[in-house]
Each structure stands twice: as C-alpha cells, then as structure tokens.
Residue, then its C-alpha position, 0 to 999 in steps of 0.5 A: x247860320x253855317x259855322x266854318x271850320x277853323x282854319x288848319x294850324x300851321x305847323x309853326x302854330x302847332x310847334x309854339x303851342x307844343x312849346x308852350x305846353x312843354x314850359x308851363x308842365x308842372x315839374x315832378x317834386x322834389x322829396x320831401x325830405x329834401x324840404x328842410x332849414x329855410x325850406x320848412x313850412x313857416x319858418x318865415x314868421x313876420x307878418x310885416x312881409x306882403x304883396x303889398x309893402x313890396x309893391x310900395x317898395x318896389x314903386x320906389x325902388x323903380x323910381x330910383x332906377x329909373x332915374x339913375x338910369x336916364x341919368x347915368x345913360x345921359x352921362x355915358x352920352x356925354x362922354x362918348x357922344x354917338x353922332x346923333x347926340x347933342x349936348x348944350x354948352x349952357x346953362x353951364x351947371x346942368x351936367x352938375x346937376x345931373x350927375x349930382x342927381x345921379x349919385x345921391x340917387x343911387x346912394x338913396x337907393x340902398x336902404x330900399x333896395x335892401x328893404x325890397x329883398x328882405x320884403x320878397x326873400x322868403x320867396x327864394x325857398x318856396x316849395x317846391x323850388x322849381x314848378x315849370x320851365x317857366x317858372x325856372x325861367x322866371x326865376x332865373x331873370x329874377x336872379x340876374x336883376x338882383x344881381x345886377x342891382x347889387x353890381x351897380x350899387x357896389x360898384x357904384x360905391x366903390x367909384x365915388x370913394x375911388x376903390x378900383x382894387x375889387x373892379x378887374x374892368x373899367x368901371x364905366x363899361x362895365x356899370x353901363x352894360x350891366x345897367x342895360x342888363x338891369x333895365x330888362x331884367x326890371x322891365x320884364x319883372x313889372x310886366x310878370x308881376x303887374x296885375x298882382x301888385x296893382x291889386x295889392x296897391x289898390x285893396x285896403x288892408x289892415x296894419x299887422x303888427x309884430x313887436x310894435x312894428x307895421x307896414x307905415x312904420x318899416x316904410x317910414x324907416x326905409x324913408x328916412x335911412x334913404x333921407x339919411x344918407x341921402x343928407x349926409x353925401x348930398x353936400x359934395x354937390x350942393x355946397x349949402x350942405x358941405x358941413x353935414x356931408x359926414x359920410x361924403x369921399x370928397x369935400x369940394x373945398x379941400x384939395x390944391x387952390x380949394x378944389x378937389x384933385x382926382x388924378x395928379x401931376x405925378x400920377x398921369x407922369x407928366x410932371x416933368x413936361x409940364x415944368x420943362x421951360x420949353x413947353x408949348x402949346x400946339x395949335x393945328x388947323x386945314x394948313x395953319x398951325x401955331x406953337x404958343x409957350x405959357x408966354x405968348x399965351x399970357x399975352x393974348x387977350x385974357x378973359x375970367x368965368x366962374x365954372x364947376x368941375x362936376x366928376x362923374x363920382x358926384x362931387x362938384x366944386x366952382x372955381x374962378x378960372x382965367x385964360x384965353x378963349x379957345x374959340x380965339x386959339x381956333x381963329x389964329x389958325x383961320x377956322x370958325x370957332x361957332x363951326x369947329x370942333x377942336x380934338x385937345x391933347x394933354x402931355x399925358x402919353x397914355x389914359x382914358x381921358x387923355x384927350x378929348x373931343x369939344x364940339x362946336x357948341x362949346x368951342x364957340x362959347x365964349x365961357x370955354x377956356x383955356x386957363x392959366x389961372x385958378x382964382x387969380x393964381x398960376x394953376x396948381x401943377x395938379x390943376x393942370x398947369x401950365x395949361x388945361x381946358x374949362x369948359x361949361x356943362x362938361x364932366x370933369x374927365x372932359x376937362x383935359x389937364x396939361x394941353x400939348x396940342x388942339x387939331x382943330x376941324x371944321x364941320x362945313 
C-alpha cells in the first residue's frame, strides 16, 4: 500500500497553527515575591468549595438566566416590536405572566449568584495569574460575564424600586445590550468548562464538612434564601400573596382608584390640558378625521373589561375599566378595525412612551378601549383622565395615558 504524502499547508493553515501556538505558549512567571495576601498557597481553607457544587450552582444559575433572558428579550419585543414579530391580544393576562416570571426570576437569582462567585473566587488568585494568552483571554471573558451578571441584577433592582439616580442611561437599552453581552459571555463560558463539570456532576463524592457545614446544606440554604425572597416580592403580581410581599417596591392595591400609579399628571406636565374644558380627542383616518370632547365620547356605545396593567417593574394590578372600543373610533373614520393599526398620542409633549403603535390584533379586539372610567368612576387625573388606552396582553408603558389623537392606518 503506497502512503502519499500529505498535502502541503497553506499559508493561512500554517499562520493559524503559528497563532495557535503563540496563544497556548506558557508565559514567564511572575516572582515569587510577588506571590502574597490572597495569592499565598492555602490561604482559601474551606472544603465546601468544589468542581462539583459550582457545577450545581452554575446549572441553576444558568436556568435562571436563561429565563430572565427569553423573558426580558420577549419584553423588548413587545415594546418595539421588528416587523416580524407578532404578539397576540389574548389571552390578556399572558404579558403579566411573563414579566411577572421575568422579575422574581432575576430577583430568585441573587443568592445564587452570590453563592456561585463566592464558589469559584478563590479562582481570581491562581498562581500564576496569567499562564498563556489564552488563558488571559479566557480569563478576561470570565471577567466581562461576572460584570455583566452584576450590571443586570443592580440595574434591574434599581428599576423595580424606580432608583434612576445611579443609571446615567436609559434602563431599557442599556439591560437589553448588556444582557446580549451576557448571554456570549455565558455561553462560551459552558462550552470552556463543560467537560469538566459534566464529570464533576456525574462522579460521586463524599460530603466534607467544616463547622457543621456541607455541600447539601449550602445548596439548601442558597434554595431557600432564593425561595425567601422569591415569596416576599412574588405578591406585586400574584395578588393571593399581597400580604407576604414585605420586601415588594409596589403594592398593586395602593395608589389612586386602587391602582398603582408610576408617572402622574404633573410629573408628564399635562395636568392643565388634560382639565382644559376644551380638550378633544382627535381621531385621523385615509381622508376622514373626527374631533370627539369627553361629551361625545360618553355618548357613544359604552362597554366594561376587566384587564391588568402589568409594568414592566413586575407589579401588576386588575381593574374595572369602562369606555368605548377603539376599533368603533377606527370605524367612524371608515377604516377596519380587524385590518388597522392605530398610532395614540397622549398630551404629554415629550417621553419615551408618549405614544405608542396598537396593532390590528388588538385594535380589533373588542376588550381594547379607550376608558373614561375606572371602577364605575371618572378616571383619576393620574390614571389618565379624560381619556387613556387599556389594552389586553400589553405592558403598561403601552398604555398610553391622557389620548389627544389616534392616526389610524390600514394594513391592506
């Protein structure tokens, strides 16, 4: 049997395996002298710390994230949805659902997160600190991921008890790219570290102890400081637990007409239009356009829903909502509420959520309205009064507040 010769490397073959060997070369080491405080062999005693509790940890942990991401990510969809997406006006509490899932998630995952780092820290002062390029490279990833984590849970904190003082950027853009960021980093973490832990998983091993303490019993306490404060904030949304939700920002009972209130009248600087006697609401289609005041909008047919407003903090609250159904404002200027979507504007000149886009899947549903009355009453000034949007299945920043005009567009 005639052996041939291997082909002759490329030159883009031979400059990869250079590369390759120039990132895998060990470093010189550093002195030894240099080898002190945290750096000193055995200055990290405890026996708890393993391969295998921060595989344990890390699965959970990676759970949690990955819910918080789908979640979150599916939040971000919502609000500025790309032309691709779709999003369903029922059932109507599903976003509640969501993002309720979303934050008790992240908050769930503190103590994890916490016990993960205090699990593998000792790991920051291996000696010696750097022993390749790759392994700086490596290290370095590991260093953006830990920071990333810690920006997304502070930051997240920091929203639900609506603290912006310490975020110099807009919260949402700023957690969405820096979860994108976290995401990589987590995955190419996993595919360094899988073999090592899958072995770890799988291979029995005893139980150390120290002062009492062992794997089972950290992992049980890491579980129920989770449970813990997972039960204590869980209640902003599941109205059953209210009472317990002692460590909860918001209380979905507390606030004008029962419901919670983020942004008032006087904080958006429409108090004195939305009270001005000569307030209309503008309705524009293709050629027809209608000017309705709170009168005429009493007068046409009136319907009641039950619907949330769910924040995007994670509180959520039902109310009893009553005023006309947007898809009959879309047909007084001829258009087809099951083939239109309707831009709203609210008095408020400036903001993020100012106005909002409500596509034909709730334009033509017939839950979707324009309210007048919360709970059989005129709608608190803070609610929106004369006039907001209640919408099923939305966030409540799509709920736009104090309407001064609805463009209506067909879709073909």
């Amino acid at each position: 049997m005639v052996r041939h010769p291997d082909p002759p490397m490329t030159g883009r073959a031979t400059v990869l395996r250079r590369l390759t060997r120039w990132c895998l070369a060990p470093l010189p080491a550093p002195p030894v002298t240099l080898r002190r405080g945290p750096l000193r062999p055995g200055v990290f005693r405890s026996r708890l710390r393993s391969t295998r509790l921060t595989g344990q940890l890390g699965v959970a942990l990676g759970v949690a994230f990955a819910i918080c991401f789908a979640t979150g990510l599916l939040s971000h969809l919502i609000q500025h949805p790309p032309g691709w997406f779709w999003w369903p006006a029922r059932p109507v509490g599903l976003y509640r659902f969501t993002q309720g899932l979303h934050v008790a998630t992240g908050l769930a995952s503190i103590p994890l997160l916490g016990a993960k780092l205090w699990s593998v820290y000792p790991r920051l002062f291996s000696w010696p600190p750097v022993r390749s390029i790759a392994h700086a490279a490596e290290r370095a990833s590991l260093g953006l991921l830990v920071a990333a984590a810690l920006f997304l849970l502070v930051s997240g904190v920091l929203n639900i008890s609506r603290w912006y003082a310490p975020m110099p950027f807009f919260f949402t853009a700023g957690h969405y790219w820096v979860a994108w960021l976290a995401v990589g980093g987590l995955l190419v973490h996993i595919g360094v570290h899988l073999p090592a832990v899958r072995a770890a998983l799988v291979r029995p091993v005893g139980e150390p102890r120290q002062d009492g303490l062992n794997r089972r019993t950290l992992l049980g306490g890491v579980a129920a400081a989770s449970g813990l404060v997972t039960l204590t904030t869980v209640g902003q949304t599941i109205r059953p637990l209210t009472g317990l939700a002692v460590l909860a920002p918001r209380h979905p009972d507390v606030g004008p007409q029962g419901l919670p209130v983020n942004r008032t009248a006087a904080g958006a600087g429409v108090r004195a239009a939305a009270l001005d006697p000569a307030y209309r609401l503008r309705v524009t289609g293709e050629g027809r356009s209608v000017s309705l005041d709170l009168a005429a909008l009493n007068r046409l047919p009136q319907y009641t829903a039950e619907l949330p407003i769910a924040c995007v903090e994670g509180w959520s609250a039902t109310g009893t909502w009553t005023g006309v159904r947007l898809g009959d404002l879309v047909a007084l200027v001829g258009a087809d509420p099951r083939r239109s979507s309707a831009w709203v504007e609210s008095l408020q000149v400036d903001g993020a959520y100012r106005a909002c886009t409500v596509p034909p899947e709730h334009v033509g549903d017939p839950l979707t309205l324009v309210a007048l009355r919360l709970g059989g009453e005129p709608l608190h000034l803070d609610h929106g009064y004369p006039a907001r949007l209640i919408a099923p299945n939305r966030p409540g920043v799509l709920q736009t507040k104090w309407l001064s005009r609805i463009t209506v567009a067909g879709t073909g």
